[in-house]
C-alpha positions as CSV (number, residue, x, y, z in Angstrom):
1,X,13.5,5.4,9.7
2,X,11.8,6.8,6.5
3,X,8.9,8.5,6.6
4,X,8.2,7.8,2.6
5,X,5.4,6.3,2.8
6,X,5.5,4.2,-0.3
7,X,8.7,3.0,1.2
8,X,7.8,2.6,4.7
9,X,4.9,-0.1,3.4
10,X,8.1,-1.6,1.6
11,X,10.1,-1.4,4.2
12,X,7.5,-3.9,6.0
13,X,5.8,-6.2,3.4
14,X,7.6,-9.4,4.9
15,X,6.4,-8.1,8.6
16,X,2.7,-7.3,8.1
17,X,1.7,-8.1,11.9
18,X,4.2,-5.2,13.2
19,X,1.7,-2.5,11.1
20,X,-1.9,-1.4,12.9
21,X,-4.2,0.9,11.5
22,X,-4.6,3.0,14.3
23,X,-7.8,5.6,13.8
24,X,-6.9,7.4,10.9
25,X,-3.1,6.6,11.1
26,X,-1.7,3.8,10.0
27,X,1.2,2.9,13.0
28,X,4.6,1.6,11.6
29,X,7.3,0.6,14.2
30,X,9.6,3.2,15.8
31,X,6.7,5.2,16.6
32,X,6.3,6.2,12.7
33,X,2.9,7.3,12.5
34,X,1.3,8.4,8.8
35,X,-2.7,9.4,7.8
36,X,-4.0,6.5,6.3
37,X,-5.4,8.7,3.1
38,X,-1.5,9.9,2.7
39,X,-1.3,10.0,-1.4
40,X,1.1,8.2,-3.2
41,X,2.8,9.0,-6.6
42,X,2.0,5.6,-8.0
43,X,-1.3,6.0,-9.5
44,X,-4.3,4.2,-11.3
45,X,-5.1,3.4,-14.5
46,X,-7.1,6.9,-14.7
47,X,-4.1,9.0,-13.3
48,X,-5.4,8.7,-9.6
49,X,-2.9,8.4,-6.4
50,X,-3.6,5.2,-4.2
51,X,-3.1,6.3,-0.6
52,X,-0.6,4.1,1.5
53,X,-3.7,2.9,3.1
54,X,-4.4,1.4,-0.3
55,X,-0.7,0.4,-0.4
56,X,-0.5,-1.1,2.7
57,X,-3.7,-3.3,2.1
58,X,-2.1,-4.8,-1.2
59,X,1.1,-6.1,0.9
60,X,-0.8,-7.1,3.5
61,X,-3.4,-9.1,1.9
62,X,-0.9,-10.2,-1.0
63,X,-1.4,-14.0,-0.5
64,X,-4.9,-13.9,-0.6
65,X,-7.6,-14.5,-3.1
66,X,-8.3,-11.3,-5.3
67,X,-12.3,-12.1,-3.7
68,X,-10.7,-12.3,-0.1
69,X,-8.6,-9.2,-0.4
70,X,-11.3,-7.4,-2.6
71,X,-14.0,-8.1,0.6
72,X,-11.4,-6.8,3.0
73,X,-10.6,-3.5,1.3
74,X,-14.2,-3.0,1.1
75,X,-14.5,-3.9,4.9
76,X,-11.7,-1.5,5.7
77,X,-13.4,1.6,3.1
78,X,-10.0,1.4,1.4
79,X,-9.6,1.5,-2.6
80,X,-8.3,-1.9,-4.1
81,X,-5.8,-2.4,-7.0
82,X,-8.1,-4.4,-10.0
83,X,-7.3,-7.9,-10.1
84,X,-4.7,-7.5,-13.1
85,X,-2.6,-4.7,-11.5
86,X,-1.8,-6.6,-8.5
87,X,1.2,-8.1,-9.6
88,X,2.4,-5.1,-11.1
89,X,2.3,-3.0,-8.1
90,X,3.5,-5.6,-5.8
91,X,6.3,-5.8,-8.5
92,X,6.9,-2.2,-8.5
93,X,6.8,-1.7,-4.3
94,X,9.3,-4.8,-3.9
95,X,12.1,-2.8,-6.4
96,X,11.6,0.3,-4.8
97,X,13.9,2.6,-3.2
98,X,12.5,5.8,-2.8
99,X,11.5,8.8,-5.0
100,X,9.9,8.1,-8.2
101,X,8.8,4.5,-9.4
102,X,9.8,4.0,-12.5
103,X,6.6,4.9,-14.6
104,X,4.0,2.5,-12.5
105,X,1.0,4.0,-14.1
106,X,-1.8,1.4,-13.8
């Protein structure tokens, strides 16, 4: 099991239920456990890191309404992706494979 963040939330985008926040952790299966405020390399539009808290959010909430998973992220205290970069990062974690993304730079 990876401990990548960026590809662990890949690694489970089709299996949301089998994530848990868990306190300050966000609990994968196989016991993989990472801080929620983890950085990321795939960044805003103004150069800053979404955590995979952030990351994780975006899959999980990916067939919702912008307004629905908007509300949630503000719930949860987590940053959201604006309503045009969405697609662009869901894009982006779908083709990746670990290391660098190419270029997502929001």
């Amino acid at each position: 099991m990876s401990t990548d963040p960026v590809l662990l939330v890949k690694q489970h985008m089709g299996h949301p239920e089998a994530v848990s926040f868990d306190g300050e952790y966000i609990a994968f299966p196989g016991l993989v456990r990472v801080r929620r405020t983890t950085p990321t390399h795939i960044v805003d539009k103004d150069k800053k890191p979404y955590d995979v808290q952030a990351l994780w959010m975006l899959v999980a909430l990916k067939d919702k309404k912008f307004a629905d998973y908007y509300k949630e992220c503000r719930i949860q205290g987590v940053k959201h992706a604006r309503a045009l970069d969405r697609k662009k990062l869901l894009a982006a974690l779908e083709s990746y494979t670990g290391g660098e993304v190419g270029g997502v730079s929001l």
